[in-house]
C-alpha positions in Angstrom: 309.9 -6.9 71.8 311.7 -4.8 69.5 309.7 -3.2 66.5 311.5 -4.0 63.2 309.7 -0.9 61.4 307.9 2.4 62.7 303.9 3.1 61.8 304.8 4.2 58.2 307.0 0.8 57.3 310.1 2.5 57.2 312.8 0.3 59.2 314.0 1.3 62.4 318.0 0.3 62.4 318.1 -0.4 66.3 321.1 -2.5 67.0 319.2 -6.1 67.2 317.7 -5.0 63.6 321.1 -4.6 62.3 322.6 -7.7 64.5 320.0 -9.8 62.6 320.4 -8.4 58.7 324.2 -7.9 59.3 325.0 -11.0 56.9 322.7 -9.6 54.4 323.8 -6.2 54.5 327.7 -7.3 54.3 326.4 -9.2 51.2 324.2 -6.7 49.5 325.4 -3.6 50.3 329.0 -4.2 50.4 330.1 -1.5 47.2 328.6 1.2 48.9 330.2 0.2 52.3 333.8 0.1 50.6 333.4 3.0 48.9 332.1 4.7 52.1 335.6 3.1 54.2 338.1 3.9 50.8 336.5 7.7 51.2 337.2 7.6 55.1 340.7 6.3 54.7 341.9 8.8 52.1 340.1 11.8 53.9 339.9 12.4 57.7 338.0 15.4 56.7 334.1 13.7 57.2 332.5 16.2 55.7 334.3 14.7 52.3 332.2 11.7 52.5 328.9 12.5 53.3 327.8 11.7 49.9 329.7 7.7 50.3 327.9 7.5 54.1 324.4 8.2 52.7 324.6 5.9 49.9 325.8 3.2 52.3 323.0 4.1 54.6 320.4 4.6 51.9 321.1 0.9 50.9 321.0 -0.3 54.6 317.9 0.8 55.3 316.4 -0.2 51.6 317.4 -3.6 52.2 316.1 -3.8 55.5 312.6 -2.5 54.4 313.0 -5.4 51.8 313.8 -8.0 53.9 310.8 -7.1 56.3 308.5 -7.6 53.8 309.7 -10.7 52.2 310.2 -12.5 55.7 308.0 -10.6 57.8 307.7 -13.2 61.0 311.0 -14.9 60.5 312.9 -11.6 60.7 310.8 -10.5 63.6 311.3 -13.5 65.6 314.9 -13.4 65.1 314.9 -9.4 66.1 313.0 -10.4 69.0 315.2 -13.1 70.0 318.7 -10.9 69.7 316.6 -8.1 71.5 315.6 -10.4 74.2 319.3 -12.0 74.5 321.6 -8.4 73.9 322.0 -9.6 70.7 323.6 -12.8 71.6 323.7 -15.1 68.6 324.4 -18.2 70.2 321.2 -17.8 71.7 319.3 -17.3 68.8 320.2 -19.6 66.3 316.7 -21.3 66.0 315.9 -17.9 64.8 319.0 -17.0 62.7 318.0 -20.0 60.6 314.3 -19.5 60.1 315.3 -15.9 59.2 317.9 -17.1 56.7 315.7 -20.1 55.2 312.7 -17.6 54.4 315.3 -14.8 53.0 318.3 -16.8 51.7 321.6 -14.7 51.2 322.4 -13.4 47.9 
């Protein structure tokens, strides 16, 4: 199975992590994401928005670390499962709504 976070708790954003909290990042982190896509679309140039693409990161991964520890086995199961499946969510709907009971969206 895929780990959700490395030794030191910080998240590691494999593609089945982000798969699973992709509701919950559209949801929490959606400012930073706009701003980050408004930057992109009014300068080619990426070096402009650097500053948009870490906040929008920074927020990812903070939420991520948050979520891990509020809903520690539902959010691993449900990585597990969309590891297991190539991120297939038809597969792991069992596991989507465990995940979502124990951390809600906001």
């Amino acid at each position: 199975m895929a780990d959700v976070v490395d030794a030191a708790g910080e998240p590691i954003p494999t593609s089945s992590v982000l798969m699973a909290a992709a509701k919950h990042i559209e949801i929490n982190c959606m400012s930073e994401n706009v701003e980050f896509l408004k930057c992109k679309k009014k300068d080619p140039n990426p070096e402009k928005c650097l500053d948009k693409g870490r906040q929008a990161t920074r927020c990812a991964l903070g939420l991520l670390k948050e979520l891990y520890q509020r809903c520690k086995d539902p959010m691993e199961g449900y990585v597990g499962c969309m590891y297991y499946h190539t991120n297939e969510f038809d597969l792991c709907r069992k596991q989507q709504q465990a995940f979502e009971k124990a951390c809600p969206l906001e």
